[in-house]
mmCIF file of the C-alpha atoms, coordinates in Angstrom:
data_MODEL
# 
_entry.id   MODEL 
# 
loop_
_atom_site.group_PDB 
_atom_site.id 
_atom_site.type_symbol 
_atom_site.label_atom_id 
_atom_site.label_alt_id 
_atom_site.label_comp_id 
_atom_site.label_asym_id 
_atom_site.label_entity_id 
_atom_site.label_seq_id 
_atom_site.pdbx_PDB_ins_code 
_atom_site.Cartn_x 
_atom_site.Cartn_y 
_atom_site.Cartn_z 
_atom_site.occupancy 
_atom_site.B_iso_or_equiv 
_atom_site.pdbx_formal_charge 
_atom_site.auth_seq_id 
_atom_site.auth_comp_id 
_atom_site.auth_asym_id 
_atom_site.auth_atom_id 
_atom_site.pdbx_PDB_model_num 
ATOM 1   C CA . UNK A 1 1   ? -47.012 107.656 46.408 1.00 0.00 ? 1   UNK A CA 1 
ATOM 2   C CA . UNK A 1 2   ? -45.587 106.038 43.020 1.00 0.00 ? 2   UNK A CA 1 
ATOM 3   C CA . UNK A 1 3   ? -49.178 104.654 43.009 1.00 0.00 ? 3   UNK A CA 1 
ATOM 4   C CA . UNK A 1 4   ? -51.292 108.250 42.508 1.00 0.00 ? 4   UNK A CA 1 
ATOM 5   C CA . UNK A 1 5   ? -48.298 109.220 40.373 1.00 0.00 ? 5   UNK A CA 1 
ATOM 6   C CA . UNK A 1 6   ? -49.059 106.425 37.892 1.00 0.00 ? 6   UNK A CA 1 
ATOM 7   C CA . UNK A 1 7   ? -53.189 106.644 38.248 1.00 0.00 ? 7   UNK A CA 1 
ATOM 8   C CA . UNK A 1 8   ? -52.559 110.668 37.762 1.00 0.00 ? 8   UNK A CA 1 
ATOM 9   C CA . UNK A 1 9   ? -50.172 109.766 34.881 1.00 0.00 ? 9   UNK A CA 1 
ATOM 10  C CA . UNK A 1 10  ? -52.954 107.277 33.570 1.00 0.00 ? 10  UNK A CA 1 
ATOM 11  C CA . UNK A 1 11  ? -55.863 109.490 33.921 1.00 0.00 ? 11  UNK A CA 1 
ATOM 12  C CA . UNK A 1 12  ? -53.869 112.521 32.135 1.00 0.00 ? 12  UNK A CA 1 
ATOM 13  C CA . UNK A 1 13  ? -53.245 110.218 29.707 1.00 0.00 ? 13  UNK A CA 1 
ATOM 14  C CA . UNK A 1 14  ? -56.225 109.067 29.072 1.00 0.00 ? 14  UNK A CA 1 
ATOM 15  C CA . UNK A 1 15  ? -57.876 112.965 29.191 1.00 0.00 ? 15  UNK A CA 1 
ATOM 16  C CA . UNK A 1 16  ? -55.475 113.803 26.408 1.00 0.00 ? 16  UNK A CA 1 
ATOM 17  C CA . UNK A 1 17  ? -56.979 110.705 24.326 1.00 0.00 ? 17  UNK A CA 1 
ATOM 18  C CA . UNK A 1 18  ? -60.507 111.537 24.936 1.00 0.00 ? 18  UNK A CA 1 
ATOM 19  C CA . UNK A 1 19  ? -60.178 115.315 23.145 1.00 0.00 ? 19  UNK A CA 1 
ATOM 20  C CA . UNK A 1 20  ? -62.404 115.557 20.276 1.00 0.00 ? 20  UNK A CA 1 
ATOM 21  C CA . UNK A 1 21  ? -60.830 115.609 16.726 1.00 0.00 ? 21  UNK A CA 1 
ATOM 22  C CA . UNK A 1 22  ? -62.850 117.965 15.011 1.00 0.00 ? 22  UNK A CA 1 
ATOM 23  C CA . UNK A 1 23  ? -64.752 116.378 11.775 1.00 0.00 ? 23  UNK A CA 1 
ATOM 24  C CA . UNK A 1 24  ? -63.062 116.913 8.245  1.00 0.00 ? 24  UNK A CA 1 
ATOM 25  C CA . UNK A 1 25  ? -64.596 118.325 5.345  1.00 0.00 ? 25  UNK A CA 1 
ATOM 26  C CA . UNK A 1 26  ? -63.992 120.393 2.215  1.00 0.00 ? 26  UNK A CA 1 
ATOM 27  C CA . UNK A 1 27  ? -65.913 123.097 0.712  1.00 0.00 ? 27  UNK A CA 1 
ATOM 28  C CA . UNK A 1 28  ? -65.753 125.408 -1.968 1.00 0.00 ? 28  UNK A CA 1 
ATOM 29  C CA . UNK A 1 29  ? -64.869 129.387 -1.025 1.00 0.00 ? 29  UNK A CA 1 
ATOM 30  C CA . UNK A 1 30  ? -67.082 132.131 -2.435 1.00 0.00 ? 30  UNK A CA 1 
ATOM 31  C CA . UNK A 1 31  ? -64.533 132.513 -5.243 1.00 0.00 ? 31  UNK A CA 1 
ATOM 32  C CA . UNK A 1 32  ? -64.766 128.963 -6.360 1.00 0.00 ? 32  UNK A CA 1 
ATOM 33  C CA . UNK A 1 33  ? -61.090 127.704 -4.242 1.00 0.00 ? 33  UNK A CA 1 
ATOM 34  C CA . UNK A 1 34  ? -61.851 124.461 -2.821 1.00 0.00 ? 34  UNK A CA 1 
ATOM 35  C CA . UNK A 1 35  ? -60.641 124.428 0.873  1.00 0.00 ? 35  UNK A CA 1 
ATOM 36  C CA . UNK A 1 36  ? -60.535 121.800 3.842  1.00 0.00 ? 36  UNK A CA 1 
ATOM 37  C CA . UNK A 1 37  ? -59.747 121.798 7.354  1.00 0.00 ? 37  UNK A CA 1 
ATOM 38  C CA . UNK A 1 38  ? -56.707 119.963 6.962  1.00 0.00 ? 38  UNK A CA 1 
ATOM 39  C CA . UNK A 1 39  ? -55.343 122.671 4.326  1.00 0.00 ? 39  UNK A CA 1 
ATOM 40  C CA . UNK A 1 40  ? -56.895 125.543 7.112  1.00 0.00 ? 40  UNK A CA 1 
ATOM 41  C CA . UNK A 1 41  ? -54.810 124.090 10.446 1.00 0.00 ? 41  UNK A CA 1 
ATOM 42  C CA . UNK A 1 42  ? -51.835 125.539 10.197 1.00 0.00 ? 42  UNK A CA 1 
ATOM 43  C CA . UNK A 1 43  ? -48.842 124.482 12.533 1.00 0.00 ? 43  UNK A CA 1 
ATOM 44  C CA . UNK A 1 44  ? -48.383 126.729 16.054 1.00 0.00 ? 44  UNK A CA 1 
ATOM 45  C CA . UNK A 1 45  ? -51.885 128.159 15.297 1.00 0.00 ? 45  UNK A CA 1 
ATOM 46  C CA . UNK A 1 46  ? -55.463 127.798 16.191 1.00 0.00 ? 46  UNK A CA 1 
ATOM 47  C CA . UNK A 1 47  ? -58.746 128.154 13.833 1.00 0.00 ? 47  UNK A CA 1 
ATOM 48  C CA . UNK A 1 48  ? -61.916 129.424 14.358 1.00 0.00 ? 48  UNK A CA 1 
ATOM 49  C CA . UNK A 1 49  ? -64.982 128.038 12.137 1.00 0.00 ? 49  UNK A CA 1 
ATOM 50  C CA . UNK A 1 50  ? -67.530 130.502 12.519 1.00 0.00 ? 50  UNK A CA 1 
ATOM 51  C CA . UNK A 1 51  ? -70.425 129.165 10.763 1.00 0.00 ? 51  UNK A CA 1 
ATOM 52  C CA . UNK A 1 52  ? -73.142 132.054 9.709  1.00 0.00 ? 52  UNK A CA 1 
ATOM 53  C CA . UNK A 1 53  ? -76.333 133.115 7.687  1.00 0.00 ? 53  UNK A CA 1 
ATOM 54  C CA . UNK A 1 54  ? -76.209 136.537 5.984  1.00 0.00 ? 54  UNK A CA 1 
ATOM 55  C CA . UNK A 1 55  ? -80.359 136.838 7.886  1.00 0.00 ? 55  UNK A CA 1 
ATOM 56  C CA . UNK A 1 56  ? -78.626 136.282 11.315 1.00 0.00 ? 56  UNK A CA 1 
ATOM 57  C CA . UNK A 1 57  ? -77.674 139.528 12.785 1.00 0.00 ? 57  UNK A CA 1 
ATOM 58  C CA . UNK A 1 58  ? -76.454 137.812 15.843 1.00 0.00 ? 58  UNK A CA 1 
ATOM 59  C CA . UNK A 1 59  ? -73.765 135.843 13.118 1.00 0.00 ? 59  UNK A CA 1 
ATOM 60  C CA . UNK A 1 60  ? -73.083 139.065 11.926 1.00 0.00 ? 60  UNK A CA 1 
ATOM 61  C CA . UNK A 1 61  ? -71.859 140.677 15.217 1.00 0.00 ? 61  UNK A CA 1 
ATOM 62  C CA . UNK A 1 62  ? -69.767 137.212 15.932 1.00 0.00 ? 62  UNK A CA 1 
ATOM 63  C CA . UNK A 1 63  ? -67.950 137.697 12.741 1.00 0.00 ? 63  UNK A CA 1 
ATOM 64  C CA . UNK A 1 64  ? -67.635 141.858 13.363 1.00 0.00 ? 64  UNK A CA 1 
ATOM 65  C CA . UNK A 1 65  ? -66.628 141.225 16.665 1.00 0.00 ? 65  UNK A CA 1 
ATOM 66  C CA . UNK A 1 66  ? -63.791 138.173 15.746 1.00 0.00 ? 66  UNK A CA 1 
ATOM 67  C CA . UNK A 1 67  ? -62.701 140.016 12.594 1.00 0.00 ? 67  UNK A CA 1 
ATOM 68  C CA . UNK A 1 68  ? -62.102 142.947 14.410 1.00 0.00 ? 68  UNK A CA 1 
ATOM 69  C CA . UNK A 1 69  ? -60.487 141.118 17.210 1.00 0.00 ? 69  UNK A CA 1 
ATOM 70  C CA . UNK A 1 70  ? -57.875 139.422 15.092 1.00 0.00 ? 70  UNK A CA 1 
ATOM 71  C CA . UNK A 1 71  ? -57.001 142.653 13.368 1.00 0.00 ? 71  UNK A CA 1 
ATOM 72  C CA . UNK A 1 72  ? -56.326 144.604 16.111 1.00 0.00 ? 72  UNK A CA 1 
ATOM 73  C CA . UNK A 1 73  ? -53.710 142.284 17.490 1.00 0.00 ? 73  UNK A CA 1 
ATOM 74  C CA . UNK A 1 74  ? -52.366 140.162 14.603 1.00 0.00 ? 74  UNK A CA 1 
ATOM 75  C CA . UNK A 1 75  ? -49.765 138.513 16.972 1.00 0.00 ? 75  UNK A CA 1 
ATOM 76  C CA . UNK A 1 76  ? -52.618 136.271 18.306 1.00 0.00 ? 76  UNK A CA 1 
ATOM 77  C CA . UNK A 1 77  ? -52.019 132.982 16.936 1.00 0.00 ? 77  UNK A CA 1 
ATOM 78  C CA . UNK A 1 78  ? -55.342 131.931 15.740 1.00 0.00 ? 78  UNK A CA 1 
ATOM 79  C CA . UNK A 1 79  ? -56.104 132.338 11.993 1.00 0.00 ? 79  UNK A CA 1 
ATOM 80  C CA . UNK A 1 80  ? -60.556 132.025 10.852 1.00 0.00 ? 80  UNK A CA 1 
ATOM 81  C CA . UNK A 1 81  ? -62.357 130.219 8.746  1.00 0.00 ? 81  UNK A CA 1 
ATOM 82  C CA . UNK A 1 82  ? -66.305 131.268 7.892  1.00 0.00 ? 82  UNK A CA 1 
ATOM 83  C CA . UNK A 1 83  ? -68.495 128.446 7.242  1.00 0.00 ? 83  UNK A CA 1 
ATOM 84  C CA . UNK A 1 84  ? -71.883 130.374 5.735  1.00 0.00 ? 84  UNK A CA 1 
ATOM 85  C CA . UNK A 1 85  ? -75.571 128.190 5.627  1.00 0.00 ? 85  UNK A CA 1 
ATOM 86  C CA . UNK A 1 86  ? -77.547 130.107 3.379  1.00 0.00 ? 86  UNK A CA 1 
ATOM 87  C CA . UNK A 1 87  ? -79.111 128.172 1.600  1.00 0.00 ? 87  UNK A CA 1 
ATOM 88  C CA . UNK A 1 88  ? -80.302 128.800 -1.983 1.00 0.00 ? 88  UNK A CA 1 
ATOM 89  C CA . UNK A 1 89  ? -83.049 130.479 -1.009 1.00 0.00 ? 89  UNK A CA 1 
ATOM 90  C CA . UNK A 1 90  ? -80.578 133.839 0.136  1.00 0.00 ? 90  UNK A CA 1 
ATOM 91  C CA . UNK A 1 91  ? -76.958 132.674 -0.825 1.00 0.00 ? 91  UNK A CA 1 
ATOM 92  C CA . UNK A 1 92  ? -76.803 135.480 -3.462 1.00 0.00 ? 92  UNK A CA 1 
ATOM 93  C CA . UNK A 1 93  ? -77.012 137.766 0.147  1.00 0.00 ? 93  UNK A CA 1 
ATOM 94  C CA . UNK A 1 94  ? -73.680 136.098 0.879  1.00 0.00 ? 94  UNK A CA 1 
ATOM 95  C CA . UNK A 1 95  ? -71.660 138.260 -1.367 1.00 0.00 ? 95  UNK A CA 1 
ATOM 96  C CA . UNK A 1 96  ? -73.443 141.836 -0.887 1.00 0.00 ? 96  UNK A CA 1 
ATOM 97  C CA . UNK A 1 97  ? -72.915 141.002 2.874  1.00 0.00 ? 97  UNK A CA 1 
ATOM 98  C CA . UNK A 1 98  ? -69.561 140.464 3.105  1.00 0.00 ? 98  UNK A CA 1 
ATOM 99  C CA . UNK A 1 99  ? -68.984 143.363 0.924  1.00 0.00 ? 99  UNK A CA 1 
ATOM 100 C CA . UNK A 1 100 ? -71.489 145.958 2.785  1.00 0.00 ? 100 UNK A CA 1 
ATOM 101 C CA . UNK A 1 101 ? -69.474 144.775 6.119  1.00 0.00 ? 101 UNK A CA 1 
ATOM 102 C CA . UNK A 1 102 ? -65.857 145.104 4.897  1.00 0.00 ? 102 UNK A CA 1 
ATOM 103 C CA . UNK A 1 103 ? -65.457 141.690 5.512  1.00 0.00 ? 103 UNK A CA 1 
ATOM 104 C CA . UNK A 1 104 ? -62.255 139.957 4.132  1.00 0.00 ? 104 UNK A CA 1 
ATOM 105 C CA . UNK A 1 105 ? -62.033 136.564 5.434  1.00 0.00 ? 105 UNK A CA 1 
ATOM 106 C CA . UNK A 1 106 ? -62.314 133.601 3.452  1.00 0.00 ? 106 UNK A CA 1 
ATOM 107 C CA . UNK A 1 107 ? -65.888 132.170 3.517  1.00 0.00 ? 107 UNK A CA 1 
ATOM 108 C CA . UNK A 1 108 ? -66.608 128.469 3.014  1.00 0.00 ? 108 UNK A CA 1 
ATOM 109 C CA . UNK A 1 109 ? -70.467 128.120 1.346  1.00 0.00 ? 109 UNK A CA 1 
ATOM 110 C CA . UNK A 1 110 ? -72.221 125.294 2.616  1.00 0.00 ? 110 UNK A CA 1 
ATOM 111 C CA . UNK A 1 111 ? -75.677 125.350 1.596  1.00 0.00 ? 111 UNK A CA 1 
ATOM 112 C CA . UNK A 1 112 ? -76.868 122.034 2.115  1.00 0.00 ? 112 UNK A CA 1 
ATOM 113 C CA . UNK A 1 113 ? -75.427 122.253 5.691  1.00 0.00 ? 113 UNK A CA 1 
ATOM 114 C CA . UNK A 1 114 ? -73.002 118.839 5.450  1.00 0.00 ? 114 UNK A CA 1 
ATOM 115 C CA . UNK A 1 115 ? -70.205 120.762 6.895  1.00 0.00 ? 115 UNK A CA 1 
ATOM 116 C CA . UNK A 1 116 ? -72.433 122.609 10.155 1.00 0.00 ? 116 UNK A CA 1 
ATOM 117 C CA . UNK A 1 117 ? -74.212 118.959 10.725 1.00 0.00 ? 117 UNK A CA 1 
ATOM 118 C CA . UNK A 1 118 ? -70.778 117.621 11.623 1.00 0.00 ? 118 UNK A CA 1 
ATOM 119 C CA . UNK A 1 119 ? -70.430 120.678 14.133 1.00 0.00 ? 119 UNK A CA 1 
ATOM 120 C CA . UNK A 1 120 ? -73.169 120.749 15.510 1.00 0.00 ? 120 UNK A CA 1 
ATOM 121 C CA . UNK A 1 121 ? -76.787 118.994 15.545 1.00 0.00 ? 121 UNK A CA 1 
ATOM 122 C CA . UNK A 1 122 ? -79.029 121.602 16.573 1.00 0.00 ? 122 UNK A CA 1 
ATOM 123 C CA . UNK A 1 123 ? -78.154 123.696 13.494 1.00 0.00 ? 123 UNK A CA 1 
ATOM 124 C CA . UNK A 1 124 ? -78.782 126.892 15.783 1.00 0.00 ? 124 UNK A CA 1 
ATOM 125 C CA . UNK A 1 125 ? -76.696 130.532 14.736 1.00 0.00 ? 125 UNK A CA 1 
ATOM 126 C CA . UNK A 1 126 ? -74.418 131.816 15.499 1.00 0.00 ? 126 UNK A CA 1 
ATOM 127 C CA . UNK A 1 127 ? -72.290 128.904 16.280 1.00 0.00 ? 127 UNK A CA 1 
ATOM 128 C CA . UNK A 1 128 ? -68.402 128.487 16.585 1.00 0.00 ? 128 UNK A CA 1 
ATOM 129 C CA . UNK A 1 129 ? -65.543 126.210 17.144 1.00 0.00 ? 129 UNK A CA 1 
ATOM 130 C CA . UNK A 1 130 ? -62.230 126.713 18.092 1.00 0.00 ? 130 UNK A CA 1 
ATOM 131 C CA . UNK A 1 131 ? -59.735 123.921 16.568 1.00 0.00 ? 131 UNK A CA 1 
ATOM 132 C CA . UNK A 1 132 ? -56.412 123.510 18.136 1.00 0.00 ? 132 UNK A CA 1 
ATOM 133 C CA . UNK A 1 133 ? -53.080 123.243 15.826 1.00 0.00 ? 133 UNK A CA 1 
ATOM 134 C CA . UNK A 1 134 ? -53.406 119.711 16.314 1.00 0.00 ? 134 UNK A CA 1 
ATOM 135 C CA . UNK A 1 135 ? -57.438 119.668 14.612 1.00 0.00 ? 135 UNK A CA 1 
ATOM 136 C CA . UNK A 1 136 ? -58.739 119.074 18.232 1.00 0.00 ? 136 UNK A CA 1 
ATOM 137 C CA . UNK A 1 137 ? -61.822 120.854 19.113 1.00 0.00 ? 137 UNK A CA 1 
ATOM 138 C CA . UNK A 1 138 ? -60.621 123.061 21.804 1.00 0.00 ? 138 UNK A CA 1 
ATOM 139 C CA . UNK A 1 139 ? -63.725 124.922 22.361 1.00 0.00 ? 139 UNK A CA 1 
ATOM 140 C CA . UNK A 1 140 ? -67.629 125.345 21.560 1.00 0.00 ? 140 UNK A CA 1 
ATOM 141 C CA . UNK A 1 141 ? -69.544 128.418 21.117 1.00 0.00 ? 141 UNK A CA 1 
ATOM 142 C CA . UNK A 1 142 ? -73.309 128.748 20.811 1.00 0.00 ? 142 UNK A CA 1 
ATOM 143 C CA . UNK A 1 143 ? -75.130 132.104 20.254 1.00 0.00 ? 143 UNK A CA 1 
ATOM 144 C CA . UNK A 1 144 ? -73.511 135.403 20.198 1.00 0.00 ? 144 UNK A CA 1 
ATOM 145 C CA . UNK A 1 145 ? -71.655 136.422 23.602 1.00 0.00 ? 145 UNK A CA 1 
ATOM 146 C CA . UNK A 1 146 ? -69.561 139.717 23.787 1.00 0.00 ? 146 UNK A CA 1 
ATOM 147 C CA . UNK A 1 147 ? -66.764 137.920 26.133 1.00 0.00 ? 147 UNK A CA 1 
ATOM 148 C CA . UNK A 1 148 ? -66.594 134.999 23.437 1.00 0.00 ? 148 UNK A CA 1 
ATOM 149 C CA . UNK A 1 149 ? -63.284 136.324 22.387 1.00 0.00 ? 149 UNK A CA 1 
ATOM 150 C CA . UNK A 1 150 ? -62.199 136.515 25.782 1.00 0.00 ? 150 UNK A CA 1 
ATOM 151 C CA . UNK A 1 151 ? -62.754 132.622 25.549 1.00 0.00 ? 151 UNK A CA 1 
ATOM 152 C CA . UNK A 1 152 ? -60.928 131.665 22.635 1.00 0.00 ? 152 UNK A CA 1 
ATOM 153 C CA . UNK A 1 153 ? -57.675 133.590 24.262 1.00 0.00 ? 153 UNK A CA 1 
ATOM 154 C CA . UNK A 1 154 ? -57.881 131.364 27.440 1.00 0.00 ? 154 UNK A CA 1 
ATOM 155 C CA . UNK A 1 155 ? -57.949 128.475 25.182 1.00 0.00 ? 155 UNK A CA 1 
ATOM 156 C CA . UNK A 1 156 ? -54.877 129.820 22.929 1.00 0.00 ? 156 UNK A CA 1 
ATOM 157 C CA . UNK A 1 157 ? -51.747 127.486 24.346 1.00 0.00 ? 157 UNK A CA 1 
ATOM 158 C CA . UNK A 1 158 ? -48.879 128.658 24.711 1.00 0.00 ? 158 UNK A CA 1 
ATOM 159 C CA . UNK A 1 159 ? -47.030 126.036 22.474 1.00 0.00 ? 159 UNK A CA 1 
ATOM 160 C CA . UNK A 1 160 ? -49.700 127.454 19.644 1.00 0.00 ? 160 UNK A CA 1 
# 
């Protein structure tokens, strides 16, 4: 018996070592304020990256949707970060879309995609990560998916 104790012990252990840190960076907001993760995590609550093109109406629905979300129910601890890959080509879309939506988050620019590469290789929109408290990546999201939300509750612990 003490023996499965100490393997379950070991294994738990070992799970709890294995969780992905998420990947630092800094960026510079759309007003010029230079931000990183570790300034974004922000002790007893979560942070969503939710990394969008002003062209990708499925982005556009993620960020609705989570904005929306989070402002309805403000006791939720989870706080969001936008991370937006336009590149030069349409980043002067950024601003008009933000505005045209009524959003009011703080956006991260990252045209030259450093930041999203860390994230996520396949560079495919919409795309999201939940980051535990701790800067663990708690959680993946790929494409736009009404229940998302839904999700990033389940993954909201109870210490956050």
């Amino acid at each position: 018996m003490a023996k499965r104790l100490i393997t379950l012990l070991s294994l738990c252990l070992a799970l709890q070592l294995m969780a992905k840190q998420a990947p630092q960076f800094q960026g510079e907001t759309l007003d010029g304020k230079r931000v990183s993760l570790k300034q974004s995590l922000r002790p007893g609550r979560s942070l969503i990256l939710c990394f969008w093109a002003s062209w990708c109406t499925p982005c556009l629905q993620e960020l609705k949707e989570v904005s929306t979300r989070l402002k309805n129910d403000p006791s939720l601890p989870l706080d969001m970060l936008a991370i937006n890959v336009d590149t030069s080509e349409t980043a002067s879309d950024v601003g008009p879309t933000l505005k045209l939506y009524g959003f009011d988050f703080p956006v991260v620019m990252d045209q030259k995609h450093t930041i999203f590469s860390k994230y996520q290789g396949a560079k495919s929109l919409p795309f999201s990560a939940l980051i535990s408290p701790e800067g663990e990546i708690s959680k993946t999201f790929s494409g736009f998916d009404e229940q998302m939300f839904e999700e990033v509750k389940k993954h909201l612990s109870p210490k956050t």
